[in-house]
N, C-alpha and C positions, 0 to 999 in steps of 0.2 A: 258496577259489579253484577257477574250473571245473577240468575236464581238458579237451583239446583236441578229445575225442570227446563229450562235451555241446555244448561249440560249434559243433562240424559239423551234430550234429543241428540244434541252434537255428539255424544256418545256412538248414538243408534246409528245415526247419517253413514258415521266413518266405518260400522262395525258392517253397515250393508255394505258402501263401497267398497270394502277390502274383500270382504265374500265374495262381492261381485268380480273382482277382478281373480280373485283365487279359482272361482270356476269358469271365466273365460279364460285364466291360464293352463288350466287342465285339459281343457272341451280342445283348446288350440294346441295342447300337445299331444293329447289323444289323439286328434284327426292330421295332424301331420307324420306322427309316428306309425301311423294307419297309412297315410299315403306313401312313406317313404318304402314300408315293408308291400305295398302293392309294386311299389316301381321295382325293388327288387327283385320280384319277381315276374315282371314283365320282362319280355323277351322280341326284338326285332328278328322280322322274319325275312328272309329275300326272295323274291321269286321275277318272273315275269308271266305279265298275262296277255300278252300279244304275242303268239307266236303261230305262222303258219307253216304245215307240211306239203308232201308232193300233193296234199288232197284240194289244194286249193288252184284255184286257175290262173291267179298271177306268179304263184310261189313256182307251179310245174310250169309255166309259159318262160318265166326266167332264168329256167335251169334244171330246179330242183326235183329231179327225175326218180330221186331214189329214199330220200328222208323221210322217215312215216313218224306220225305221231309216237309209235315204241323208239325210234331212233331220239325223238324230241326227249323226250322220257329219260331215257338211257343216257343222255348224254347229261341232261342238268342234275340228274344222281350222281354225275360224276366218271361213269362210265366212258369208255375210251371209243368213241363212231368214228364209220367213214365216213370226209367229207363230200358231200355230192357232186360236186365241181369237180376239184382237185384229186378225189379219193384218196387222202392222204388219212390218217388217222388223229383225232383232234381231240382234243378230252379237257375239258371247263379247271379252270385254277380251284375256284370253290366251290362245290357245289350247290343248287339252289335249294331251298327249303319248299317251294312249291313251285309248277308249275302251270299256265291254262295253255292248251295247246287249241286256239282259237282258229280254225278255217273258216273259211267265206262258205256262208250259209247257202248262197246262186250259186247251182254250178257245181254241189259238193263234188267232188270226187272224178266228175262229167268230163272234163279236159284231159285228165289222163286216161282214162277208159276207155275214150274217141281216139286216144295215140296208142296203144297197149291191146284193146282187145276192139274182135267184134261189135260192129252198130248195132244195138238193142233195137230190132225191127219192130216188135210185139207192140201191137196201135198204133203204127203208124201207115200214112196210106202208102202210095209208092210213089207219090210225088214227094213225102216226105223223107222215105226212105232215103231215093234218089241226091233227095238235100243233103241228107245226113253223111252220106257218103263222099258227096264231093268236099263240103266239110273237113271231113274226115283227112281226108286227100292231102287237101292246105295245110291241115295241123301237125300232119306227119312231115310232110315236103319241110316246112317252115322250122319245127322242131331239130332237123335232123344234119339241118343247114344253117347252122344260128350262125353265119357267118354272110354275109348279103353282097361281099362282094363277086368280080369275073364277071363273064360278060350279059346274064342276067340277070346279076343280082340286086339290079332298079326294080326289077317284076316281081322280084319273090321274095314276101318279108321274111323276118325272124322270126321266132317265137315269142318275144315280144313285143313288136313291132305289131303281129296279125293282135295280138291281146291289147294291146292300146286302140286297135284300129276300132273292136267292136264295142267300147265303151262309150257313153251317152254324149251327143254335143253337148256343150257348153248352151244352156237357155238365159235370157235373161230375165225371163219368168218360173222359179223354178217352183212353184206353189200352184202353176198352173200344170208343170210338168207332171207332178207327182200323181196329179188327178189320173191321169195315163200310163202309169210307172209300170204296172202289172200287163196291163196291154200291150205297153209295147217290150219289156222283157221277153216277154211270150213271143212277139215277132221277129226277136235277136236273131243273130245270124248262126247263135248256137245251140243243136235240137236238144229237144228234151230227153232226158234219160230219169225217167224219176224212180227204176229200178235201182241205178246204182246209185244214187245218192241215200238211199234207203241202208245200202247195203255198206256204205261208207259208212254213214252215221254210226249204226252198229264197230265197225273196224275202229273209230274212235273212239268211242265209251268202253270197248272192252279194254282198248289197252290203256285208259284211264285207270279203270278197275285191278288190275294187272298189275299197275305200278305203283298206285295208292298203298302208302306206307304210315299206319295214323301214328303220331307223333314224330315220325323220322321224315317221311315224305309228302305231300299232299299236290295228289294230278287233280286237276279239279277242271270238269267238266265245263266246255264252252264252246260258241262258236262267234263269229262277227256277222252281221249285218249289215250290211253294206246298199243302202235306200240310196240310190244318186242321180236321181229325175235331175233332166238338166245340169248334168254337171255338178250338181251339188254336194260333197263327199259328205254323207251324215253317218259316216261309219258309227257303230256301236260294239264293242266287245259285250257279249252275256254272260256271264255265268253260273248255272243252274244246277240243282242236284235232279234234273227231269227227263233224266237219260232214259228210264223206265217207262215214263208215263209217253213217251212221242215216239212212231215209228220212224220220221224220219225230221231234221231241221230240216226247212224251205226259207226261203226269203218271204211268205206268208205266216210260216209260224213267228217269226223272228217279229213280225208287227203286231202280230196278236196278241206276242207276252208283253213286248212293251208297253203296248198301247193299255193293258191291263195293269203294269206296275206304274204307268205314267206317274197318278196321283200319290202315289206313296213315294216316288223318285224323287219330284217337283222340291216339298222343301227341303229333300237332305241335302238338291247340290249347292244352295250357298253357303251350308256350314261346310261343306268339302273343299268352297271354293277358299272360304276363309282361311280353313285351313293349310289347303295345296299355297297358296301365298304366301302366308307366314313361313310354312317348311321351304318354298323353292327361294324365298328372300334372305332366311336365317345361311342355306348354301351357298349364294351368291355372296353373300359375306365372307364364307368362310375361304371360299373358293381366289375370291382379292386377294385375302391377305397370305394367302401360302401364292399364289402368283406374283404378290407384293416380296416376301418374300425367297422366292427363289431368282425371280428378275434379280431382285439386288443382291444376294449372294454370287450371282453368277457376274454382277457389273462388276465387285467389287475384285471377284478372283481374276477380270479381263486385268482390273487397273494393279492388280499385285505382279501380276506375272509382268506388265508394262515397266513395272518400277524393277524388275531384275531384269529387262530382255527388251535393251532398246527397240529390238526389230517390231515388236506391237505395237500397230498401229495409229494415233489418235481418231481416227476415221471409223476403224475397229470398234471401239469405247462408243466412240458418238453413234455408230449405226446402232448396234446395242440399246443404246438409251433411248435410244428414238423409237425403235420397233419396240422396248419396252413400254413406254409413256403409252406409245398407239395401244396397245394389247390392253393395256388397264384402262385407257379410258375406254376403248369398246366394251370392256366386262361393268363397267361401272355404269352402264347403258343399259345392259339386260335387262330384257326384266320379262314376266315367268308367262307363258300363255295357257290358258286353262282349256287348253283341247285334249289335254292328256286325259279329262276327268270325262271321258266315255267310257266307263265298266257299270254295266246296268248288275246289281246283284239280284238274282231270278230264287229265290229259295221258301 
């Protein structure tokens, strides 16, 4: 038989453990009822942050003659644009919740300027001038005839054909290349204008500022980077609130900020990368099974309509299932590449 001081204790034992569990049952619904009421009030946002205008040298090399960052703007607000191609009138199903309308940092503005207006002579010699002008020449000839064929159209590229032409060989040292990147940029076959990339910069941030709508819209200032000594594409999307503080982006500024955010960048990208994988794997699931899904919906309404309409085929059914199986097991192969996660945040 106890004594009545084991029973006090046994008393005491039980009267903590029950406390104890009554305040981790509180603590854990306190902090889940905290979390549930933060998610409901979280909100996904859409946007994109890779988008180039005519300001850019491969966007205007490819066509795009006429789309400006306000057109970029206007359109993901939901607004109705010309298309540049086509010129037809185009206007987005839903509109985005933000925008970066990101141009190539080389070059801002420089290709269409060279097609469009005047060679900015001012510092340059007349050997340069000279360059600048026959340049000029190719950009327009090429631009104006983006069609390469008749009888010399082996001579005379396109407009992107001449724009492929002037992009860096392929090295297989490209750590050696880079030593040299700014050298030989500088030597490219296309001159300098660093009035109007100046002046571009400005025509972007304003109409960033212009279309910036806080809680309804957010343009948000950016541009890309584009480092590719030797072939190497180390694109970078930035985006910064430093439209103020910089007269104009260069492919110098563009390494100077990073090379400054470097250390602060370094460990966020493997929790990004964690989590870019978890998101783009939890998709690819979902993505199976509504293709799992409508594959066999669609096997199943072959083999219903077969069962009233001798004329269907079994050939029909079997081709079906074959290019179904292929399609799923190609998606059940995926799997997520983390190049997407180049957006340096500059703030």
């Amino acid at each position: 038989m106890r004594s009545s001081s084991q029973g006090t204790a046994s008393l005491n034992s039980f009267l903590r453990r029950w406390l104890t569990y009554i305040f981790c049952s509180l603590a854990l619904t306190t902090f889940v009822a905290g979390w549930l009421h933060g998610a409901e009030n979280m909100q996904l946002l859409w946007g994109d942050t890779h988008l180039h205008s005519t300001y850019s040298s491969d966007a205007f090399a490819n066509g795009n003659m006429t789309a400006t960052p306000d057109t970029a703007y206007r359109y993901a607000k939901g607004i109705p644009v010309e298309h540049p191609w086509h010129k037809a009138r185009v206007q987005i199903d839903n509109p985005l919740d933000f925008l970066v309308v990101s141009d190539h940092a080389e070059f801002l503005g420089v290709i269409r300027s060279l097609y469009l207006n005047p060679v900015i002579s001012e510092g340059l010699s007349w050997q340069e001038e000279l360059y600048a002008r026959v340049v000029q020449y190719l950009l327009r000839y090429a631009m104006d005839n983006q069609s390469n064929s008749g009888l010399l159209g082996s001579f005379h590229p396109t407009g992107r054909q001449l724009f492929n032409s002037v992009l860096p060989q392929p090295s297989e040292n490209a750590a050696a290349a880079m030593k040299t990147w700014d050298e030989s940029l500088q030597r490219g076959r296309i001159p300098l204008q660093p009035t109007v990339e100046v002046d571009t910069w400005k025509l972007i941030t304003d109409a960033a500022d212009l279309h910036n709508d806080p809680g309804v819209f957010s343009a948000l200032i950016g541009w890309e980077y584009s480092l590719i000594p030797g072939g190497a594409n180390l694109h970078r999307v930035v985006i910064s609130d430093i439209d103020e503080a910089l007269e104009g982006i260069t492919g110098s500024t563009s390494a100077a900020v990073l090379n400054k955010l470097r250390k602060t960048l370094e460990p966020i990208y493997p929790v990004l990368k964690r989590s870019a994988e978890k998101t783009v794997t939890e998709r690819k699931e979902l993505a199976l099974r509504k293709a799992q899904k409508t594959m066999g919906d669609e096997l199943k309404r072959l083999q219903y309509l077969q069962s009233l309409n001798p004329l269907v085929r079994e050939d029909e059914i079997n081709g079906l299932s074959e290019r179904s199986e292929a399609c799923l097991a190609a998606l059940a192969k995926a799997y997520p590449k983390m190049e997407g996660l180049r957006v340096c945040i500059a703030v």
